[in-house]
C-alpha positions as CSV (number, residue, x, y, z in Angstrom):
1,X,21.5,16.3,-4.5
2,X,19.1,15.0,-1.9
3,X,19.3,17.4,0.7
4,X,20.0,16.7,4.6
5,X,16.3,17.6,5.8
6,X,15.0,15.4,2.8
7,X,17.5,12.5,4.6
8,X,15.6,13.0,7.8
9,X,12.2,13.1,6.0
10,X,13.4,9.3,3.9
11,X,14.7,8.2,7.2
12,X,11.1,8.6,9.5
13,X,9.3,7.2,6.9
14,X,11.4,3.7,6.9
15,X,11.1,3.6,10.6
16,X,7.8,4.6,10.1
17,X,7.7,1.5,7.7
18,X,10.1,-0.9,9.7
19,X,10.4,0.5,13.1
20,X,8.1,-2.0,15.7
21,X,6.8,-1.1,19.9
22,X,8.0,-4.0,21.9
23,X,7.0,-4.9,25.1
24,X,10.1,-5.9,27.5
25,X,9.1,-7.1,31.2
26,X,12.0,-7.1,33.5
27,X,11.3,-7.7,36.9
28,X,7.9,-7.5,36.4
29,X,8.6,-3.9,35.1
30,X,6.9,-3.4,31.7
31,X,8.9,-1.4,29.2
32,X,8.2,-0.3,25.9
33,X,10.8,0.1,23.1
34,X,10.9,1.0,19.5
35,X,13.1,-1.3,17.2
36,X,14.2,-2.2,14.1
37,X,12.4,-5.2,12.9
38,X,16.1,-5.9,11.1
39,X,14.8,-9.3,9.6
40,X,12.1,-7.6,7.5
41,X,14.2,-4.7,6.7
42,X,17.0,-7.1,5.6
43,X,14.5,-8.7,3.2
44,X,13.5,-5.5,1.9
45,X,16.9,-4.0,1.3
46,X,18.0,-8.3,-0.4
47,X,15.3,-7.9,-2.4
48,X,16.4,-4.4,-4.3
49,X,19.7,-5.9,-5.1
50,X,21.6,-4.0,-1.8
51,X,25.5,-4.4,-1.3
52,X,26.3,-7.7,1.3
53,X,27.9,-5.5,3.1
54,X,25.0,-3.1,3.7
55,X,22.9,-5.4,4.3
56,X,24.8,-7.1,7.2
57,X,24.6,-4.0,9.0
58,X,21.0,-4.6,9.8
59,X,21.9,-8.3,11.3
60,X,20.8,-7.3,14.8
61,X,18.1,-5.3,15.9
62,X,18.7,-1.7,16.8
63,X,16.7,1.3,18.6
64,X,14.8,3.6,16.9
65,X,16.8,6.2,17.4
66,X,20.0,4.4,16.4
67,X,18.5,3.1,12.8
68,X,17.2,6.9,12.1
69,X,21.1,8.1,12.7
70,X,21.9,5.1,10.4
71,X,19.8,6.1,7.6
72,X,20.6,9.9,8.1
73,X,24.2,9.4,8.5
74,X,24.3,7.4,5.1
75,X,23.9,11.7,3.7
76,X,27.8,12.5,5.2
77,X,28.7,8.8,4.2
78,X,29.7,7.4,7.4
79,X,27.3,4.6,7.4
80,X,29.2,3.7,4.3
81,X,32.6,3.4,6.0
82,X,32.4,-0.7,7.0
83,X,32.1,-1.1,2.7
84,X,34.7,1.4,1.6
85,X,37.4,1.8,3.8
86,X,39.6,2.6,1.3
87,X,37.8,5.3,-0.1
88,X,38.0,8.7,0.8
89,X,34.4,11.3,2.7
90,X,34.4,12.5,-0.8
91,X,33.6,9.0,-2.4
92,X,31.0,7.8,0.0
93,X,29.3,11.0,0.7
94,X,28.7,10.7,-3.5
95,X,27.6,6.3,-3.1
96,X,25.7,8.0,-0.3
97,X,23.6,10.2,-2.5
98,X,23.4,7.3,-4.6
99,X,21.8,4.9,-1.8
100,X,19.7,7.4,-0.9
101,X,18.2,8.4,-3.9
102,X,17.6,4.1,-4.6
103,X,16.2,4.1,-0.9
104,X,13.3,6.7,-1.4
105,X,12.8,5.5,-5.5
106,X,12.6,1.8,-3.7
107,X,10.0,3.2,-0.4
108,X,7.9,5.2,-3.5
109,X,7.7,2.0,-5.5
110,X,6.7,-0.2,-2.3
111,X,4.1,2.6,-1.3
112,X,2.6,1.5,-4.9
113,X,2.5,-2.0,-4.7
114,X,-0.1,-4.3,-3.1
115,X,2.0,-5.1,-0.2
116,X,2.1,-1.6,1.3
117,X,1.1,-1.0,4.4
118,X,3.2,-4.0,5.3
C-alpha cells in the first residue's frame, strides 16, 4: 500500500515536474503564480494509457496548491469520484492505490528516459 506521506512525496515531484512560475501584470502590478502547465501534463498522463475521464480533469489550468491536493487526494479516492460515482470510498480508495502506484512507476520511467528534465 503506498502510504499517505509517500502520496505527498509522488505529488511534489509531479509539480516539481509540471508545476510552471507565471508572471500576471494587473494594473501594472506584477504577480507571480505557480500553475499547472495542464496541456503538458495531459499529454503525459494520454500518453500512459490514462482513463478519459481523468484526464479531462486537467483541462484547465490549476494552482499549485490545488493540483498537489489533486494528486494527494487521489490516496482517500476523492479525486476519483467524477469516474466512479457509483462506486463506493472502498472501491476508489483501492483504483486510487492503483493510479498511484502507475503515477510514480510512470515519473521513475520518465526520470530514465532522454526526455527528462522536460
Amino acid at each position: 500500500m503506498i502510504s499517505r506521506a509517500t502520496t505527498i512525496s509522488l505529488a511534489e515531484l509531479y509539480c516539481g515536474l509540471f508545476v510552471e512560475r507565471k508572471f500576471i501584470k494587473i494594473m501594472g502590478i506584477i504577480d507571480e503564480k505557480h500553475v499547472l502547465n495542464h496541456n503538458r501534463f495531459y499529454d503525459y498522463l494520454f500518453k500512459r494509457d490514462y482513463d478519459a475521464w481523468f484526464l479531462n480533469q486537467f483541462k484547465s489550468s490549476l494552482q499549485e496548491r490545488q493540483f498537489k491536493e489533486f494528486l494527494m487526494k487521489i490516496h482517500t479516492g476523492e479525486s476519483l469520484l467524477v469516474g466512479t460515482p457509483e462506486w463506493n470510498w472502498e472501491q476508489r480508495e483501492k483504483l486510487g492505490q492503483l493510479y498511484l502506484k502507475n503515477l510514480a512507476e510512470d515519473f521513475l520511467k520518465y526520470c530514465d528516459t532522454p526526455n527528462f528534465p522536460p
